[in-house]
C-alpha positions as CSV (number, residue, x, y, z in Angstrom):
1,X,0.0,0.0,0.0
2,X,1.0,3.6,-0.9
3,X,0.7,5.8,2.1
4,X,-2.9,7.2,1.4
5,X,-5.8,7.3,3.7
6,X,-6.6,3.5,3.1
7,X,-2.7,2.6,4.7
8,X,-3.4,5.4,7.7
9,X,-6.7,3.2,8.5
10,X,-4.7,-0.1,8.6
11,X,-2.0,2.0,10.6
12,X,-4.5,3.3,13.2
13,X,-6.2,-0.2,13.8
14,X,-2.3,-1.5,14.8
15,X,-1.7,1.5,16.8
16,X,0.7,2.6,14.7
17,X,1.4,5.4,12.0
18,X,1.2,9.4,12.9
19,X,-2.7,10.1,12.3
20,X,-4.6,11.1,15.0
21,X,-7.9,10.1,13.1
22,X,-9.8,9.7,10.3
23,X,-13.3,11.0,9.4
24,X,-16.0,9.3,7.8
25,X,-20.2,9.2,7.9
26,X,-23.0,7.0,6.4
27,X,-26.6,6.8,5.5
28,X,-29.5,4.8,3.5
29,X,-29.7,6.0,0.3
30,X,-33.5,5.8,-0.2
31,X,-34.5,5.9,-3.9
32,X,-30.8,4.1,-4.5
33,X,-31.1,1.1,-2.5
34,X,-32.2,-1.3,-5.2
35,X,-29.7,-2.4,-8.5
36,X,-25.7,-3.1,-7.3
37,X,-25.0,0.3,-9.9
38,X,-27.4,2.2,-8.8
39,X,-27.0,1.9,-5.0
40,X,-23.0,2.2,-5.5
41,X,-23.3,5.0,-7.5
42,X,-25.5,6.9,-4.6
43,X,-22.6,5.4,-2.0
44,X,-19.7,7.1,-4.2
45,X,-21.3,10.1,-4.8
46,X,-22.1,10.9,-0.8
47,X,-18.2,9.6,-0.2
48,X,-17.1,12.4,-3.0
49,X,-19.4,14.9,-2.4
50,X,-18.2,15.0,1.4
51,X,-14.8,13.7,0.9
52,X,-15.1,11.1,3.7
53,X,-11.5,9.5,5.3
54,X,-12.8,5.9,5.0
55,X,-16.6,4.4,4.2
56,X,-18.2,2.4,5.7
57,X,-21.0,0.8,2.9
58,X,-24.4,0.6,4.2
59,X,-26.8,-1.3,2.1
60,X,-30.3,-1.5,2.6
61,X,-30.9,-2.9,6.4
62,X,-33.7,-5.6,5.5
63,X,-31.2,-7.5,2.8
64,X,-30.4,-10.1,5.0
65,X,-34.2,-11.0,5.0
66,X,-34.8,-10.8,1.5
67,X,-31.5,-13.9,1.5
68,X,-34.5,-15.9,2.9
69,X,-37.0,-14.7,0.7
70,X,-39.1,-12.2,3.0
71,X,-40.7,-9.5,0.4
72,X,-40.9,-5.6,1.0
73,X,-42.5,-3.5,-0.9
74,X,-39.5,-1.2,-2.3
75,X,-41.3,1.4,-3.5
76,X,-43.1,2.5,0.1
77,X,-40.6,2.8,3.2
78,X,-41.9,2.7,6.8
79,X,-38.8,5.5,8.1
80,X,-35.6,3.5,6.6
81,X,-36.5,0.6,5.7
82,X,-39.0,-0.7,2.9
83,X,-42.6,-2.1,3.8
84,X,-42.9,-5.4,5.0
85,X,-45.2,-7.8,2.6
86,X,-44.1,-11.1,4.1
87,X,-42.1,-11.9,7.3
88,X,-39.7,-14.6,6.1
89,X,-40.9,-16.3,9.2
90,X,-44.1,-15.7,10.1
91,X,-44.9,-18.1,12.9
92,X,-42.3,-20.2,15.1
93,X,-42.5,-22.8,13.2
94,X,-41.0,-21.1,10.2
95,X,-38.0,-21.3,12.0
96,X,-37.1,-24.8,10.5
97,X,-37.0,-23.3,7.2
98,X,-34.0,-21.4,7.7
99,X,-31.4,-22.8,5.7
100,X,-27.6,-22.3,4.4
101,X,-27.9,-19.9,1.3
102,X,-24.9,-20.1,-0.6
103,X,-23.4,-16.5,-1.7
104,X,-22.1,-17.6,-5.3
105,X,-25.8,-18.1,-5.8
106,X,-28.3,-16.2,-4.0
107,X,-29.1,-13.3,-6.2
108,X,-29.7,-10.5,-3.0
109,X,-26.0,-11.5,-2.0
110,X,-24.2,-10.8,-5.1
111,X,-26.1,-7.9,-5.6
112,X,-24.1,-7.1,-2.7
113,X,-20.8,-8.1,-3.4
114,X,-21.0,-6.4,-7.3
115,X,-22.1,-3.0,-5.6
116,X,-19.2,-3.8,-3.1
117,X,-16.4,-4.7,-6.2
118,X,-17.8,-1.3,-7.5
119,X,-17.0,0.9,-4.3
120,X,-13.8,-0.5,-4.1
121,X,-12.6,0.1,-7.6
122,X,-13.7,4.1,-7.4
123,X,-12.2,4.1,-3.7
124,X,-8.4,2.5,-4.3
125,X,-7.1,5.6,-1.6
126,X,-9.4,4.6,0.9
127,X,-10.6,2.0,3.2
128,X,-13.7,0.4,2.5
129,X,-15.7,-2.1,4.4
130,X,-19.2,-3.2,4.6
131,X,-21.9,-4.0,6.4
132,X,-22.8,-7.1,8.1
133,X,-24.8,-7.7,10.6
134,X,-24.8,-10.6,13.5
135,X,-26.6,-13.7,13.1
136,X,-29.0,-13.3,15.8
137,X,-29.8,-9.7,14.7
138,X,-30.0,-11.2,11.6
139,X,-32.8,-14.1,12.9
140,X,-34.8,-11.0,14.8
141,X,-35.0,-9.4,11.5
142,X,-36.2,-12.4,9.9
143,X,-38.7,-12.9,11.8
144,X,-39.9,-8.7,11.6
145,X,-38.9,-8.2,15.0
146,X,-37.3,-5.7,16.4
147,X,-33.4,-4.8,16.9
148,X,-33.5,-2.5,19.4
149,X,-35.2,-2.9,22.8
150,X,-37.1,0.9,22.7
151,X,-39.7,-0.9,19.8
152,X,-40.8,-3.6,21.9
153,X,-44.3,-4.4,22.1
154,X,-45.4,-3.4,18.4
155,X,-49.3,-4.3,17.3
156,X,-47.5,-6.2,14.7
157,X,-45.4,-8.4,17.6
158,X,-48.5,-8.6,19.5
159,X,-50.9,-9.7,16.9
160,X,-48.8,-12.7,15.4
161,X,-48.0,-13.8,18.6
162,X,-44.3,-14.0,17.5
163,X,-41.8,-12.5,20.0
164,X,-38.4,-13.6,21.6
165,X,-39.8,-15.9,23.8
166,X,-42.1,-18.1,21.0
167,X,-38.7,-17.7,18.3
168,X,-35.9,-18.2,20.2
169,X,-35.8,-19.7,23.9
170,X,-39.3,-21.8,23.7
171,X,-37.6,-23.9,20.7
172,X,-33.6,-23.9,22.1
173,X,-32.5,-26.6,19.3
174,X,-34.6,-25.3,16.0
175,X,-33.0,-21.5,17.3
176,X,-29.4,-22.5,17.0
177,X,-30.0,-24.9,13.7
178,X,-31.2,-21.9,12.4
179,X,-28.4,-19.4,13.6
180,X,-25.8,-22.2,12.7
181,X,-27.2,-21.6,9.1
182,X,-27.5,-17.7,9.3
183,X,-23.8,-17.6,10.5
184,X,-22.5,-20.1,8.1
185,X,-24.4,-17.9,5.3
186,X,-23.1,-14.9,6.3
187,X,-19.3,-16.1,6.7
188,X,-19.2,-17.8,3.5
189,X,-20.8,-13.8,2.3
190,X,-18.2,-12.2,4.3
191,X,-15.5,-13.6,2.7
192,X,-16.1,-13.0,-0.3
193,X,-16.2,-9.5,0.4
194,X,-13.0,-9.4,2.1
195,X,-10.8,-11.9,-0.5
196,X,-8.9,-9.8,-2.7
197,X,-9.7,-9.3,-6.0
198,X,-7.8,-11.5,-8.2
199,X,-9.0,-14.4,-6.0
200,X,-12.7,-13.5,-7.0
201,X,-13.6,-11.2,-4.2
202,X,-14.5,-7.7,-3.4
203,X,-11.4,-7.0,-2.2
204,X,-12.5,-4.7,1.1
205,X,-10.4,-4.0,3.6
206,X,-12.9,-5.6,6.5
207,X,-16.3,-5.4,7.6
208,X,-18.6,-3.5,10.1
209,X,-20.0,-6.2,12.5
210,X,-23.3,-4.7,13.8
211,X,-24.8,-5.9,17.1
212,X,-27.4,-3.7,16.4
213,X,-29.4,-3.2,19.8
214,X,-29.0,-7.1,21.4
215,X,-27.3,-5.3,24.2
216,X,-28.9,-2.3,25.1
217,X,-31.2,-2.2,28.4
218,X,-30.4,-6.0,28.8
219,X,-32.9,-6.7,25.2
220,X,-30.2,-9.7,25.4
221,X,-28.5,-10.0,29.0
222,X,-25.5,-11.4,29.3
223,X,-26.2,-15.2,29.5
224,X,-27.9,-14.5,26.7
225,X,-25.4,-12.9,24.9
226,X,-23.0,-15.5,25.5
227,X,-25.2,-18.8,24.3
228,X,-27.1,-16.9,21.2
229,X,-25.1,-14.4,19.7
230,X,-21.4,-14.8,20.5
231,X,-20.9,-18.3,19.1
232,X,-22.3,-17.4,15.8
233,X,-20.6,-13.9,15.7
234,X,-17.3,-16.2,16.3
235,X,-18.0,-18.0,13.1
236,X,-18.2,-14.7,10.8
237,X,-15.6,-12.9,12.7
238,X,-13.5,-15.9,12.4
239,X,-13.6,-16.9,8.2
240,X,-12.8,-13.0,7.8
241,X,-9.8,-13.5,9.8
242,X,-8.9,-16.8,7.8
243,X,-9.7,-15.3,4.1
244,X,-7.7,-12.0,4.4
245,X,-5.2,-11.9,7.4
246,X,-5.4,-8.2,6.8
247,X,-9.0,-7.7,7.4
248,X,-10.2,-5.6,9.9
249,X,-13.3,-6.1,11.8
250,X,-15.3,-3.1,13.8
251,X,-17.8,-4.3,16.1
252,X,-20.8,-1.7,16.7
253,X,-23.5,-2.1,19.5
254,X,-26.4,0.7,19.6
255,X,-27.7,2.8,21.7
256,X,-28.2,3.6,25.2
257,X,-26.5,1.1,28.3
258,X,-24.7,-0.7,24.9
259,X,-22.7,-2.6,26.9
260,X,-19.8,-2.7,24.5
261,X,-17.8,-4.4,27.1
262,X,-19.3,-7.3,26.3
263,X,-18.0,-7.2,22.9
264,X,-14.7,-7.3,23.3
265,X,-13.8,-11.3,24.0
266,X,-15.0,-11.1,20.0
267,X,-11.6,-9.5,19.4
268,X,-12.3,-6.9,17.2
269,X,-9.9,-4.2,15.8
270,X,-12.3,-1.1,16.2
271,X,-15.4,-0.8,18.5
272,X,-17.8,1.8,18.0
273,X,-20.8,3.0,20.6
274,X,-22.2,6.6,21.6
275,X,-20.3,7.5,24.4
276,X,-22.6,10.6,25.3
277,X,-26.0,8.2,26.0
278,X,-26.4,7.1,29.0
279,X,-25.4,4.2,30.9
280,X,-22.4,4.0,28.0
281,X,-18.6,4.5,28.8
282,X,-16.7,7.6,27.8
283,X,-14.7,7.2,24.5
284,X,-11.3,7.3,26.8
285,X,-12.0,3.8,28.3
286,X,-9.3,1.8,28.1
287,X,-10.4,-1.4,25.6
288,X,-8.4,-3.5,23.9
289,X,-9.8,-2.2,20.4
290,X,-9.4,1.1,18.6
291,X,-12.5,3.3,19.7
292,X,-15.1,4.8,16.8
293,X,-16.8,7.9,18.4
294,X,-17.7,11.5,17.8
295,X,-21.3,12.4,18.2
296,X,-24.8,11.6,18.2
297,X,-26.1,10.4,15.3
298,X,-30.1,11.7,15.9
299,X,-28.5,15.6,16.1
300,X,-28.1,15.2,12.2
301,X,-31.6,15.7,11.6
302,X,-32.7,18.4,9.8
303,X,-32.3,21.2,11.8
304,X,-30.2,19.6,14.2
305,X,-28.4,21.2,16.9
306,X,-25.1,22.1,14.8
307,X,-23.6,23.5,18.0
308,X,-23.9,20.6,19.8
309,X,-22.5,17.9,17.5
310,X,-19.3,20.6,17.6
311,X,-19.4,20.3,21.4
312,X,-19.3,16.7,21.3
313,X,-16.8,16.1,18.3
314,X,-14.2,18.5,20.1
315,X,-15.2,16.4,23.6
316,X,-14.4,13.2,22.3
317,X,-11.0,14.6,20.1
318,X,-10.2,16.4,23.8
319,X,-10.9,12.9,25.3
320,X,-8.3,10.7,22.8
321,X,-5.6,13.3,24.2
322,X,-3.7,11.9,20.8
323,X,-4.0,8.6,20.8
324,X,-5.6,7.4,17.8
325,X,-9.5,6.6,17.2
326,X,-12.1,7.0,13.9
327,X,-14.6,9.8,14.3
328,X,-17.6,9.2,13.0
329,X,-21.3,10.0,14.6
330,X,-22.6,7.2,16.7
331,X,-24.7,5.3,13.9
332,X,-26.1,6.1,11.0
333,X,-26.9,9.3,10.1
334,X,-30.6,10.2,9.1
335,X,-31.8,10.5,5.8
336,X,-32.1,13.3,4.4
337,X,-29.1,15.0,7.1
338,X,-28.3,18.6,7.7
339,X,-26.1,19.3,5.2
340,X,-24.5,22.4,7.7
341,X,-24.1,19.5,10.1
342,X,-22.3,17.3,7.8
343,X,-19.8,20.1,6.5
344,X,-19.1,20.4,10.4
345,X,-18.4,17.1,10.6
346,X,-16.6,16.7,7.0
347,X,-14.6,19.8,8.5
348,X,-13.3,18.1,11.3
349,X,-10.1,16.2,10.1
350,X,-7.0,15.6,12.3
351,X,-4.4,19.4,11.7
352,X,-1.5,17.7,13.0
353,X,0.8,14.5,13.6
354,X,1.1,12.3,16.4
């Protein structure tokens, strides 16, 4: 590697290199989510138009459900995220229809890895990794249920008579067939995203691991943690390592009371949380991964408080006191975002050396 952004990237998740940090941001790109040219063409354009340090690609959330042929209705979101027509499962017994989908194969996952091959080739200077999320966020999403522990109790939960109780812990052995399948899926998926090029892959430089809300408020305690989602993030986590030594992975858990302690047995190179939600840890703790931090993601809404996401960027550059870290807001960024919000935050680059 030349030394461009995409080498500082590697450097900072080694500790090594003079870069304080780099800068990056990321959003659905509604009206572009659908066609691998289409939806990489929207991701390269935001990434030029703000001139981002890294990217981190962020397809379409409810992909992973359309591997296992759920249907949404593409053309009507609900927020960020289509309409739901059918629940790949749609009663507990579904479960047992969760299978292995191979990734040479199914169509929604080389969708993927073409718009993925695409990024990369109009991004050589940068790092570039992509989405993926965890196999049990993954089975929640299957079923239509939720990811975060502030939706629970939906009409829709109620009224199907489908929650974490019926899915997951009421059938133990179907669960973990299914997230055996889910995780083999999705590491067979990430690898090909992370293999270089001229071995047939996307040739990214690692993947975003999302945890999406399992943690937060106890959704998923610890026990819990431990038996249904860390064995089967092992297995992703894992083939990345084995397919491209070089691959990084960055862990992300959501929200409030995150908990991304409890990530950290995973290994991971970066970690990324909101350190100014509550019940979180500041962005100075002391883990054994390279922090992702800078502010909250909900004050890029339109008409956002500008002056606050420049109180909490300086807090958490203050907080690093040099050592190395990714700024970044705490999740994804609403679409549409403040655009003054995002030139504060594309402003914000690192002056100086180590």
């Amino acid at each position: 590697m030349t030394e461009d952004r995409r080498t500082q990237f590697h450097q900072i998740a080694h500790g090594q290199g003079n870069q304080a940090w780099l800068t990056s941001a990321w959003q659905h790109h509604i009206g572009h989510e659908y066609g691998a040219e289409n939806f990489a063409a929207a991701t390269l354009d935001f990434v030029r138009k703000w001139d981002w340090d890294w990217v981190k690609i962020n397809p379409r959330a409810i992909y992973y459900a359309e591997v296992w042929d759920a249907v949404y209705d593409k053309d009507h979101y609900d927020w960020l995220v289509p309409h739901t027509v059918r629940a790949a499962i749609q009663d507990a017994g579904d479960i047992a229809r969760i299978d292995y989908r191979d990734p040479e194969t199914n169509k929604i996952l080389q969708e993927q890895i073409q718009a993925a091959r695409t990024i990369r080739d109009g991004l050589e200077d940068r790092a570039v990794i992509d989405t993926v999320f965890s196999p049990l966020s993954v089975l929640l999403l299957l079923a239509d249920l939720p990811l975060y522990p502030d939706e629970q109790g939906s009409v829709q939960e109620d009224d199907r008579d489908l929650n974490r109780q019926t899915l997951i812990f009421d059938q133990p052995e179907a669960a973990k067939s299914a997230l055996d399948n889910i995780a083999r899926t999705l590491a067979d998926y990430a690898t090909l995203l992370v293999n270089p090029k001229e071995q047939g892959g996307a040739g990214l430089d690692g993947i975003f691991f999302a945890e999406t809300g399992l943690a937060s408020h106890g959704y998923f305690d610890q026990p819990q943690l431990e038996e249904w989602a860390k064995p089967y993030d092992r297995i992703v986590i894992q083939a990345v390592r084995q397919a491209n030594p070089d691959a990084l992975v960055l862990v992300h858990t959501c929200r409030e009371d995150a908990h991304p302690e409890e990530f950290t047995d995973l290994n991971p190179d970066f970690l990324h949380w909101d350190q100014f939600r509550p019940g979180n840890p500041e962005i100075s703790t002391d883990f054994p991964a390279v922090p992702v931090g800078g502010a909250d993601f909900e004050l890029f809404n339109p008409g956002g408080d500008v002056n606050q996401i420049r109180e909490e960027l300086d807090q958490t550059i203050q907080a690093r006191q040099g050592r190395p870290f990714l700024l970044a807001p705490s999740c994804t960024i609403p679409t549409p975002a403040d655009e003054e919000a995002l030139r504060v935050l594309s402003g914000t680059r690192a002056s100086k050396e180590l």
